[in-house]
C-alpha positions in Angstrom: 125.2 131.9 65.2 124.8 134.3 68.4 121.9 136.1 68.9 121.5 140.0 70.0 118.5 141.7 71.4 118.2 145.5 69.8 116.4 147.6 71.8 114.7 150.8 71.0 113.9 153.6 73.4 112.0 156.6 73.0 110.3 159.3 74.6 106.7 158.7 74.6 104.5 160.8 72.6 100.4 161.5 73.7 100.0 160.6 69.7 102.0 157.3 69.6 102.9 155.8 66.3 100.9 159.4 64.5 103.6 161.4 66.3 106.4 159.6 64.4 107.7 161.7 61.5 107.6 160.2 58.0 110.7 160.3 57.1 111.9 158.4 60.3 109.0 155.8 59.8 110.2 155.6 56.3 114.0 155.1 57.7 112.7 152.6 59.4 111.0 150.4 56.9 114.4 150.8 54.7 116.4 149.6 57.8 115.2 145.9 57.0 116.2 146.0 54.1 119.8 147.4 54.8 119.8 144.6 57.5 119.0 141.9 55.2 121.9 143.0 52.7 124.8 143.0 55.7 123.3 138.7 55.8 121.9 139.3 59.4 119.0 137.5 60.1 116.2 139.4 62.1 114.9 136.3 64.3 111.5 138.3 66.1 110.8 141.8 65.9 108.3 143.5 67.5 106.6 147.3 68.5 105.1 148.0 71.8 101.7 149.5 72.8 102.2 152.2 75.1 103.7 151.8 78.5 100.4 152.8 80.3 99.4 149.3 79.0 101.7 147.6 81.2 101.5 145.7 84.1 104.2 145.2 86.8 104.1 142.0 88.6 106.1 142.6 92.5 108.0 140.1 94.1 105.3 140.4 97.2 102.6 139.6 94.7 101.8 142.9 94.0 100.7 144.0 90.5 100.3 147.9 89.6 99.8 149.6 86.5 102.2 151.3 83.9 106.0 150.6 84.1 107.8 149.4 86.9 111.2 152.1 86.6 110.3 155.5 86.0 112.4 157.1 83.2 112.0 159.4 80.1 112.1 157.1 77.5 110.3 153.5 77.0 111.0 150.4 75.6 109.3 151.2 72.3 110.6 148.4 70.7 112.8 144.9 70.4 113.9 142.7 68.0 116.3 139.6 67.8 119.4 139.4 65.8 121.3 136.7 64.5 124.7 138.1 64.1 128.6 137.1 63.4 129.7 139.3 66.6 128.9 142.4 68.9 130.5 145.0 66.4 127.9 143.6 64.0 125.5 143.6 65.7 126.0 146.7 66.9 126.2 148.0 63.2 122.9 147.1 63.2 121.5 149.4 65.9 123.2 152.3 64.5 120.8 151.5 61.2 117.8 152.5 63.4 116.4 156.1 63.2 115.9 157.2 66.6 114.0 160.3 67.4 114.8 161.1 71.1 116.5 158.1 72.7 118.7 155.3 72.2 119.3 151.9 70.9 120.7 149.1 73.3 122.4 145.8 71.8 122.4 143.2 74.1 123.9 139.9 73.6 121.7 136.6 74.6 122.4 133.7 76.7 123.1 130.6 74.2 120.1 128.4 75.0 122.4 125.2 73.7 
């Protein structure tokens, strides 16, 4: 079955996860459960720590902290989807509460 990365952006907050509202941390928690009842299989999910974390590896060998693209939102985010099609996939996505951002639904390469 093809797979889908779902991607979650957001604008980072000083207060990280504490500046999430309940009722879209809630939302989120009942998302898996909507997921799991349209018989798509969440492969990996995962949350970030935030972006000043990061490391940026250059192609001259480089590596500086924080992000390498400077933008407004972050990859708070990802999880792996195993899913008929695009559109489900993508019905997916629109499942996720998003504060201030976006959701991106990308298809993977088949490994096989």
């Amino acid at each position: 079955m093809p797979q889908y990365a779902i991607l979650i952006y957001e604008k980072e907050t000083p207060g990280g996860v504490a500046d999430i509202p309940p009722e879209v941390m809630e939302a989120n928690i009942n998302a898996g459960e909507q997921i799991a009842a349209m018989g798509v299989r969440v492969v990996h999910e995962h949350g970030m720590q935030p972006s000043a974390t990061a490391r940026t590896l250059h192609k001259d060998g480089m590596v500086t902290d924080g992000p390498f693209i400077e933008s407004k939102e972050v990859i708070a985010g990802f999880f792996v989807v195993e899913a008929e099609n695009l559109d489900e996939a993508v019905a997916v996505g629109k499942l996720l509460p998003i504060m201030d951002g976006a959701v991106e639904v990308r298809p993977l390469l088949d490994s096989a």
